[in-house]
C-alpha positions as CSV (number, residue, x, y, z in Angstrom):
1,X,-18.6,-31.4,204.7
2,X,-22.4,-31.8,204.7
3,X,-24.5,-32.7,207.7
4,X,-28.3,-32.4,207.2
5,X,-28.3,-30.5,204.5
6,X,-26.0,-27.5,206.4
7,X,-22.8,-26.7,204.4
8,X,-19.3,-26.5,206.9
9,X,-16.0,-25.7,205.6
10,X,-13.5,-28.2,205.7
11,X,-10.9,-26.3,207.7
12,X,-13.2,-26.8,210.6
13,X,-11.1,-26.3,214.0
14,X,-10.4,-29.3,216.0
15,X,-12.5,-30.8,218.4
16,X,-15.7,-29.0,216.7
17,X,-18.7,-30.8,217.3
18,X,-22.1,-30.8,215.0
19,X,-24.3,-33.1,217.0
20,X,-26.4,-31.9,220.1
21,X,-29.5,-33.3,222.2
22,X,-32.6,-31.0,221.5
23,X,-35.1,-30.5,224.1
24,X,-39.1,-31.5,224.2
25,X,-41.5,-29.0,225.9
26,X,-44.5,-29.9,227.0
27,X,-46.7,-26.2,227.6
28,X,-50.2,-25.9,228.6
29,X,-52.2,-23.9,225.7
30,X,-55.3,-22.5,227.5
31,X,-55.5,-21.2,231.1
32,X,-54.1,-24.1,232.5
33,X,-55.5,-27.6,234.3
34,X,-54.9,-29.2,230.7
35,X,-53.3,-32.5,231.9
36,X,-49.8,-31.5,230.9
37,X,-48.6,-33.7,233.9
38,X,-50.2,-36.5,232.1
39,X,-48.4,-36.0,228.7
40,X,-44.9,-35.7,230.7
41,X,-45.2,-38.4,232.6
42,X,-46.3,-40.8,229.2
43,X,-42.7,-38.8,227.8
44,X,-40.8,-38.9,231.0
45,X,-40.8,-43.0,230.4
46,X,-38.4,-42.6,227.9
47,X,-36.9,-39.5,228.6
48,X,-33.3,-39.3,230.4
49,X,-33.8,-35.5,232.4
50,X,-37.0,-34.0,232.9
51,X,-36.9,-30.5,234.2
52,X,-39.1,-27.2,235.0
53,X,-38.1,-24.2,233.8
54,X,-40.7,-21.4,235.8
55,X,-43.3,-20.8,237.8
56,X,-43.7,-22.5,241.6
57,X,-45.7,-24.2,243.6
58,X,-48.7,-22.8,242.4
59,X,-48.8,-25.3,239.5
60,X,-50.6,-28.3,240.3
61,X,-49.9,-31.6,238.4
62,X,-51.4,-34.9,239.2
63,X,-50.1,-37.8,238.1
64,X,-51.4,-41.6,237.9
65,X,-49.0,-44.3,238.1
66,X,-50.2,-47.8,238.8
67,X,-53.7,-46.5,240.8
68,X,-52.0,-44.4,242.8
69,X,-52.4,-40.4,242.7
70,X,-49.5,-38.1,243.1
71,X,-49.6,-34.3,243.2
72,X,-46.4,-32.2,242.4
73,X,-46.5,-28.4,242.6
74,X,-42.3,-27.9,242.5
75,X,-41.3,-31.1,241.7
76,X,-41.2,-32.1,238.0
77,X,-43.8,-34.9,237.2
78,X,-40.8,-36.8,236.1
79,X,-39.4,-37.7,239.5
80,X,-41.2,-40.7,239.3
81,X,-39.2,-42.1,236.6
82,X,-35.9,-43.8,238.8
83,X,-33.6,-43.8,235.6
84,X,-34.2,-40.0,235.3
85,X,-33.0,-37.0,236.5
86,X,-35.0,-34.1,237.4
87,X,-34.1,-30.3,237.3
88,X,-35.5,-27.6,238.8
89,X,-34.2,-24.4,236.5
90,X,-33.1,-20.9,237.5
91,X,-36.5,-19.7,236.4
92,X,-38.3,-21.6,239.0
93,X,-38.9,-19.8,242.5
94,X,-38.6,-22.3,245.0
95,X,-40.4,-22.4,248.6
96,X,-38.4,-24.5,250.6
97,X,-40.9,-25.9,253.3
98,X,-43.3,-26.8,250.2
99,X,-40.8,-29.0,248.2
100,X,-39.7,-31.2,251.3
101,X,-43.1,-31.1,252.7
102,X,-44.4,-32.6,248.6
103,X,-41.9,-34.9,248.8
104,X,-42.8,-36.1,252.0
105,X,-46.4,-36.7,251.3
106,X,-45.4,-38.5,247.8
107,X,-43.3,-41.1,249.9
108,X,-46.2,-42.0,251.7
109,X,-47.6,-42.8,247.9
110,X,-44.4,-44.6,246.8
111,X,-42.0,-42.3,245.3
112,X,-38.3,-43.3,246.7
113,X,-35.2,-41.8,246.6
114,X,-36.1,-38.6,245.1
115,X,-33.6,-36.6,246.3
116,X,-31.0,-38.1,244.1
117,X,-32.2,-37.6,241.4
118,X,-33.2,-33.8,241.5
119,X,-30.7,-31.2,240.5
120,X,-31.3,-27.6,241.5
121,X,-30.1,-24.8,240.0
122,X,-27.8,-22.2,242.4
123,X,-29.7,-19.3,240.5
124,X,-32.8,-20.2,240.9
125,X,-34.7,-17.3,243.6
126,X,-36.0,-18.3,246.9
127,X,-40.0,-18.1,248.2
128,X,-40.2,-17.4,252.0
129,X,-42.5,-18.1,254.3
130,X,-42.9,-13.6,254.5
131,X,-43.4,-13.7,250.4
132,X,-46.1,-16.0,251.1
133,X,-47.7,-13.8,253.9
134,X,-47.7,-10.6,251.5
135,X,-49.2,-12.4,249.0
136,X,-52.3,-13.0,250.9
137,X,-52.3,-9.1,252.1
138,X,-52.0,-7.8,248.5
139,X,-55.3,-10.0,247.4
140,X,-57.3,-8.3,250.4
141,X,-55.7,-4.5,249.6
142,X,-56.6,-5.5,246.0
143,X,-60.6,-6.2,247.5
144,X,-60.4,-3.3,249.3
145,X,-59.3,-0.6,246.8
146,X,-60.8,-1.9,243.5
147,X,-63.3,-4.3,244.6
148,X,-61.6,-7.6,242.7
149,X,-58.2,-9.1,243.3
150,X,-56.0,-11.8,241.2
151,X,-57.2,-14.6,242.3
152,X,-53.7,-16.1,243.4
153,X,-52.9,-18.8,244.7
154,X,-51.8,-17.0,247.7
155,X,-48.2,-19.1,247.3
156,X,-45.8,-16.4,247.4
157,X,-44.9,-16.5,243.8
158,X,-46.1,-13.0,242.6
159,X,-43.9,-11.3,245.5
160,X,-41.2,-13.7,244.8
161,X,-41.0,-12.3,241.5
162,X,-41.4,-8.9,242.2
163,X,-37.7,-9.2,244.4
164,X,-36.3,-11.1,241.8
165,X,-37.3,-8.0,239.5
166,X,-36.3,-4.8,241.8
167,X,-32.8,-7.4,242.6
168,X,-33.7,-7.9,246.2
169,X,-34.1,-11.6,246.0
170,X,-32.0,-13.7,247.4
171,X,-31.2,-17.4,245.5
172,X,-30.2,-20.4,246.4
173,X,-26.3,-19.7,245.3
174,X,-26.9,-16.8,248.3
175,X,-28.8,-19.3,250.8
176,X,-25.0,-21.9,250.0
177,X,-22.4,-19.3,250.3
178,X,-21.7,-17.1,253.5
179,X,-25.2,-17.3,255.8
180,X,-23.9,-14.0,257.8
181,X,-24.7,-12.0,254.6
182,X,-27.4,-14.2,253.3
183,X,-29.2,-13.5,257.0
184,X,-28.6,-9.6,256.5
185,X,-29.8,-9.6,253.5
186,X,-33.0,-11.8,254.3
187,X,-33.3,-9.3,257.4
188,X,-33.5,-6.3,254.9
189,X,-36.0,-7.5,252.6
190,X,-38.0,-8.9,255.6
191,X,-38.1,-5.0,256.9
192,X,-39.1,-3.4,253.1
193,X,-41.9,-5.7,253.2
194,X,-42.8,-4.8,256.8
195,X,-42.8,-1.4,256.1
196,X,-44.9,-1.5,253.4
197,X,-47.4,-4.0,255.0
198,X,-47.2,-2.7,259.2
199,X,-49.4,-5.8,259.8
200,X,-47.0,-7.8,258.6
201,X,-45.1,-10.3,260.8
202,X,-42.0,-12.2,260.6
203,X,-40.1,-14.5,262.6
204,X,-36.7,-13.7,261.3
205,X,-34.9,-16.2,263.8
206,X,-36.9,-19.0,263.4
207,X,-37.3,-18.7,260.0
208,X,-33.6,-18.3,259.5
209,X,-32.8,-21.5,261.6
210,X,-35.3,-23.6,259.4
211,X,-33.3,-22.0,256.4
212,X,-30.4,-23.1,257.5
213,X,-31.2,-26.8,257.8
214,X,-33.2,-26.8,254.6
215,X,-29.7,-25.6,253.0
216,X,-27.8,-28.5,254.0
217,X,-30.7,-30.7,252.9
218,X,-30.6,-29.4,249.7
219,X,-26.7,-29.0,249.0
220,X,-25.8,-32.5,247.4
221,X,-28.5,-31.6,245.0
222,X,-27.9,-27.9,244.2
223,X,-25.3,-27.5,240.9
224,X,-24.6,-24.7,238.7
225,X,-27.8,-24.6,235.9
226,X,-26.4,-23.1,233.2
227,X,-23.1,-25.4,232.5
228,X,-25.0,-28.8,233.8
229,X,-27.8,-27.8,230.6
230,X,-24.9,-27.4,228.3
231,X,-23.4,-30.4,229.4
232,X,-26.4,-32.3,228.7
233,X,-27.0,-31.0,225.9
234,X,-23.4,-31.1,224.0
235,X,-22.5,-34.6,225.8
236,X,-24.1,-38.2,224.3
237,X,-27.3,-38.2,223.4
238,X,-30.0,-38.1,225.9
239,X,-33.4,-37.4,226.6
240,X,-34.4,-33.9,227.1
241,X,-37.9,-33.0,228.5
242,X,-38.9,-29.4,230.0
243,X,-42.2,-29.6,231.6
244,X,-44.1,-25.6,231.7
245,X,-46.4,-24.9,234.4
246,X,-49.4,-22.7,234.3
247,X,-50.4,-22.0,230.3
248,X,-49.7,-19.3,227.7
249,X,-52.9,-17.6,229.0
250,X,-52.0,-17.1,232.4
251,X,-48.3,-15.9,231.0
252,X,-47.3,-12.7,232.0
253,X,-46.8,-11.3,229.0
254,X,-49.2,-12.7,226.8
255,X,-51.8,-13.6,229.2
256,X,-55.5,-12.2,230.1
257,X,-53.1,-9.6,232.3
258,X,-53.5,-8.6,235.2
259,X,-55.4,-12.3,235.5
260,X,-51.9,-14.0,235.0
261,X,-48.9,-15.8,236.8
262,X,-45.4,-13.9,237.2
263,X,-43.7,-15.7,234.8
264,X,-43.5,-16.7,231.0
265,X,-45.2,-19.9,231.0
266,X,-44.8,-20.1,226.6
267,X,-41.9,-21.1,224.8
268,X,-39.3,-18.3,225.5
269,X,-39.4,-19.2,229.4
270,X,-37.5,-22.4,228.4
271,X,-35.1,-20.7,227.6
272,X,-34.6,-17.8,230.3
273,X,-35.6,-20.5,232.5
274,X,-32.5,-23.1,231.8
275,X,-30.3,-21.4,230.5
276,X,-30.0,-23.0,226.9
277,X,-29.8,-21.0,223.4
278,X,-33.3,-21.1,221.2
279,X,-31.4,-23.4,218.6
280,X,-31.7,-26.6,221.3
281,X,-35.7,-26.5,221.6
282,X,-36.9,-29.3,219.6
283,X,-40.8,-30.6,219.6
284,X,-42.7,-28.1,221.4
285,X,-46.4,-29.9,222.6
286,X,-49.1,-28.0,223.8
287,X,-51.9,-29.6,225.9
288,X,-55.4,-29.0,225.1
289,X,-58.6,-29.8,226.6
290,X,-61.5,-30.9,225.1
291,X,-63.6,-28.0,226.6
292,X,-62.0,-24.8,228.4
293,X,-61.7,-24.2,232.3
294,X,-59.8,-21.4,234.4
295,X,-59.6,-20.5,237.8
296,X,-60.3,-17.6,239.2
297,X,-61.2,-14.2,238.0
298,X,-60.7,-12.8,234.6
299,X,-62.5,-12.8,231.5
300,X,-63.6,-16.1,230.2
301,X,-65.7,-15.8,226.2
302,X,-67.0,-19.2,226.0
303,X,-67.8,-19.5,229.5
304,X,-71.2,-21.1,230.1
305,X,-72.6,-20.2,233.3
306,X,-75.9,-22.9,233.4
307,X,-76.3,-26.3,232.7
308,X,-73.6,-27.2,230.5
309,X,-71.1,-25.3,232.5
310,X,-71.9,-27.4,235.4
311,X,-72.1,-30.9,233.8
312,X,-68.5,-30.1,232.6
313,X,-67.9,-29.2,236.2
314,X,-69.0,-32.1,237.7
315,X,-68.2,-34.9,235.3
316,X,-64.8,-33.2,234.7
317,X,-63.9,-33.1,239.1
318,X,-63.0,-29.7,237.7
319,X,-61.4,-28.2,241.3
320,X,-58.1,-26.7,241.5
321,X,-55.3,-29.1,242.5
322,X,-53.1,-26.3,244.4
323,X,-56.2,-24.3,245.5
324,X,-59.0,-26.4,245.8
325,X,-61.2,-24.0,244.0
326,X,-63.9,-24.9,241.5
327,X,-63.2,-24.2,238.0
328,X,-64.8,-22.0,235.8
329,X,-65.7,-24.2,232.8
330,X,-67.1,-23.8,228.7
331,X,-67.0,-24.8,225.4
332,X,-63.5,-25.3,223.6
333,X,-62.1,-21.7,222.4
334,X,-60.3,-22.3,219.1
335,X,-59.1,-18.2,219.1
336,X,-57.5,-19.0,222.2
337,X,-55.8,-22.2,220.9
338,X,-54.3,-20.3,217.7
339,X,-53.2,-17.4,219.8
340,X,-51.2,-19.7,221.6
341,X,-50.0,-21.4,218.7
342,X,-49.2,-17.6,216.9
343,X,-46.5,-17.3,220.1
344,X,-45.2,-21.1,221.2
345,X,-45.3,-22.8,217.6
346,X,-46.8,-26.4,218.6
347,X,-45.3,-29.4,216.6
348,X,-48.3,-31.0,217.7
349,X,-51.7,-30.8,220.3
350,X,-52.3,-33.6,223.3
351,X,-56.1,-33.2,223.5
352,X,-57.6,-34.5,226.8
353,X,-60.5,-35.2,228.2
354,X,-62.6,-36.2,225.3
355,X,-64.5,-38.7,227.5
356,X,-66.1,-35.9,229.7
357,X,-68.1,-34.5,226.4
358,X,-69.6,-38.5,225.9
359,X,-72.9,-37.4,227.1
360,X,-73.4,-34.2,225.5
361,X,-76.2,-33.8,222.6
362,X,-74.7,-31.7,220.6
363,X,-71.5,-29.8,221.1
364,X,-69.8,-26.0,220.5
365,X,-66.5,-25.0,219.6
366,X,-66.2,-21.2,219.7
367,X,-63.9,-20.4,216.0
368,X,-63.6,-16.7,216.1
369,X,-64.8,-13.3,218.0
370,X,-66.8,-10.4,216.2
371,X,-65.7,-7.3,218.1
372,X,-68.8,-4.5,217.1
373,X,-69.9,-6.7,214.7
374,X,-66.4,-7.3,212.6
375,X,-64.7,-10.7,213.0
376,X,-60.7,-9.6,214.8
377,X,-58.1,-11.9,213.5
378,X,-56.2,-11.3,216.6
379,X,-57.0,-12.0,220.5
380,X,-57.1,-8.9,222.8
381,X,-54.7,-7.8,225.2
382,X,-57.1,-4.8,226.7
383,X,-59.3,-7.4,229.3
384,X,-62.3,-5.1,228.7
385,X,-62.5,-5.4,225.4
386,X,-62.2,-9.1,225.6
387,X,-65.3,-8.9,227.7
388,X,-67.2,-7.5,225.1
389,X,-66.4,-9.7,222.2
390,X,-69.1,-12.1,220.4
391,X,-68.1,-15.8,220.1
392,X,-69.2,-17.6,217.1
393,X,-69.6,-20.7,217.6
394,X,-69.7,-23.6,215.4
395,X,-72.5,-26.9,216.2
396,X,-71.3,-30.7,216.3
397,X,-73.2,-33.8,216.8
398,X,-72.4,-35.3,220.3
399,X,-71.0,-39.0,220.1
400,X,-73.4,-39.8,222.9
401,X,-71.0,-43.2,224.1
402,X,-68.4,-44.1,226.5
403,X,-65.1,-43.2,224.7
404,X,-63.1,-44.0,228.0
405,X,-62.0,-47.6,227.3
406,X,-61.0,-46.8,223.5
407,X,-57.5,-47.2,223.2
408,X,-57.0,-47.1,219.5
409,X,-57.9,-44.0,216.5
410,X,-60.5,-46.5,215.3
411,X,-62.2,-47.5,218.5
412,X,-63.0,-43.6,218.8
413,X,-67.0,-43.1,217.7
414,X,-66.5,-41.2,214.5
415,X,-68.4,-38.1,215.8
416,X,-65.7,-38.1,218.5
417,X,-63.0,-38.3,215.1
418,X,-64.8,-35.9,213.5
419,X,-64.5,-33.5,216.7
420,X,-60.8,-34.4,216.8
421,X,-60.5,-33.3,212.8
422,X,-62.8,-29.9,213.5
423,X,-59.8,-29.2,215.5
424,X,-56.6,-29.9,213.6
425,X,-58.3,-28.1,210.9
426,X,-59.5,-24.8,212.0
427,X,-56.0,-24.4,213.8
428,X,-53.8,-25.8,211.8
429,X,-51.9,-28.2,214.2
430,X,-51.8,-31.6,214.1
431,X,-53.2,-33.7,217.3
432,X,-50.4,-36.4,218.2
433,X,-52.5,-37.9,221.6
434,X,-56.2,-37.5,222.6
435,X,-56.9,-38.7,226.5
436,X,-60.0,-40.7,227.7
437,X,-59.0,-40.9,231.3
438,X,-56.9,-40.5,233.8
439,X,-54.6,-43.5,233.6
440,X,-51.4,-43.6,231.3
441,X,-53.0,-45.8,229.0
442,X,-56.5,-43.5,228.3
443,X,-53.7,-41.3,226.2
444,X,-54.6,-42.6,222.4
445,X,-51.4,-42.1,220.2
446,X,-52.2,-40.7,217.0
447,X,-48.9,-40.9,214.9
């Protein structure tokens, strides 16, 4: 028997099946901000489940749908798609108070009858209200003792993590199944974190009450991850779109560490995240920006700290949506965009934003680093060194015209198409949509 060019013998047991659904991920590809919510939700149209897979609610996706604005941090951008369900994986920490209190503020916008269509996993690890608290404390201790913290978003998610780690987090299967143990337990952890923070303090009554109404909110839509992924996968073909959060240089592994989230925001959280084996990742997109940002601390090479920096600022509205900081912004950083590509493996590149750079004269994309004079093929995990490196940087013509209302390859100025080609070039990964605005239809399909 021959099925896509794969060889299987003909004594094949029963009921063997050689068909399954493969998944699309959507990943951010720089430090984040990239407008991945954007290039899920112009997916999640057509997609049957959408799901996250890590991180909390420290990402920040907005979302336009028919002029109005939505803003998910835990929800998956896909919940505004009625025919689709959404799943929140085992790799996701989950803060309780901030999902319902999300939700809440997107029914206000519109969105109905999103809690059935969200699926929970029962082994995905809980934020509390205490993780939250600590975070905060270890960003001042940080000041303090080195004179610099993280930069967190002060949502809990680092501490989160860190129980999750030294297995003294407590999940949602925990929060479903006997409370007396799930409240000694939350007691316990309450006290290690009190005793290493004395300022620390915790209403463990309280919060245990409000626990215990948010667990038979969420019960309907809590279901066991792994087999509900395997079932969606092996049963008739669907739809299958994961949706990272944060960006392969905030990931904890290959990030601009210590500058990073607590999770692995590039292709191998999909996996640890869900629950599904390698073999079931299909397309894998990573979303680009036309120019670079971060938030935060942390070394930045083609940051531009004058004029430019703060035109990109401005006509960008580059502020945090979870934080409300201002972003840090510069000139695209093509090293980055191939070290991302080196560990995720991009099918293709969503590049947005194109329209902010309308008005620039001429434009830079930084193409490689010189580290004491030698050109490094690689990017650097030490964040010193990457400090010290020397961007070269390539010149382009700007376009100088409004690109927002193109809508079509050919409508793009061909300055803009020859920026868009600079790209695909010097990293070697096609470009399948470039955005112009913030609407669904400013995303220009390419192929």
């Amino acid at each position: 028997l021959r099925l896509e060019g794969v060889f299987f013998p003909s004594h094949r047991p029963t009921g063997c099946r050689f068909y399954w659904n493969k998944l699309t991920v959507v990943l951010g590809a720089q430090w984040g901000d990239e407008g991945k919510g954007k290039v899920v939700d112009l997916l999640a149209t057509e997609s049957d489940i959408i799901c996250r897979c890590q991180g909390g609610n420290n990402a920040g996706h907005t979302v336009v749908v028919d002029g109005k604005e939505y803003d998910f941090h835990l929800l998956p951008s896909g919940i505004i798609n009625s025919k689709a369900l959404s799943v929140i994986g085992n790799g996701v920490v989950i803060h309780l108070p901030g999902l319902f209190e999300e939700a809440e503020k997107n029914e206000k916008k519109g969105l109905k009858d999103w809690e059935k269509r969200l699926i929970i996993s029962d082994r995905a690890h809980i934020v509390f209200d205490f993780h939250q608290a600590v975070d905060g404390l270890q960003e001042v201790q940080r000041q303090a003792q080195e004179g610099k913290n993280i930069g967190t978003t002060k949502k809990g998610i680092g501490p989160t993590y860190s129980s999750k780690a030294s297995r003294t987090g407590l999940r949602i299967c925990d929060l479903l199944a006997d409370f007396k143990d799930f409240s000694m337990r939350f007691k316990n952890l309450a006290q290690q974190y009190q005793a290493m923070f004395p300022t620390l303090e915790v209403d463990v009554d309280g919060q245990l009450k409000k626990l215990k109404e948010y667990a038979e909110r969420i019960r309907p839509m809590v279901r066991d991850g792994v087999y509900f992924m395997y079932d969606a996968i092996n049963g008739p073909p669907k739809k299958i779109l994961v949706e990272g959060a944060n960006a392969a240089l905030l990931d904890i592994d290959f990030g601009t560490y210590p500058f990073v989230t607590s999770s692995n925001c590039t292709v191998g959280g999909v996996c640890t995240g869900l629950g599904i084996p390698p073999l079931n990742i299909g397309d894998v997109y990573g979303v680009v920006k036309a120019y670079t940002t971060r938030v935060g601390i942390g070394a930045f090479p083609t940051e531009q700290l004058n004029e430019v920096g703060e035109l990109l600022q401005t006509r960008g509205h580059e502020v945090g949506v979870t934080t409300g900081r201002k972003r840090r912004c510069g000139w695209l950083d093509l090293v980055i965009l191939r070290y991302a590509n080196m560990i995720n493996g991009f099918t293709a590149f969503a590049l947005t934003k194109l329209d902010i750079l309308d008005v620039m004269d001429e434009i830079k994309v930084g193409v490689s680093y010189k580290l004491n004079g030698k050109k490094i093929p690689y990017f650097p995990a030490n964040m010193d060194v990457l400090q010290k490196v020397e961007v070269e940087y390539e010149k382009l013509p700007g376009w100088k015209s409004d690109s927002s209302a193109c809508r079509k390859w050919e409508d793009l100025p061909v300055k803009a198409q020859n920026y868009i080609r600079f790209v695909e070039i010097h990293v070697g990964v096609p470009i399948k949509w470039v955005g112009v605005g913030k609407a669904r239809e400013s995303m220009i399909q390419m192929f």
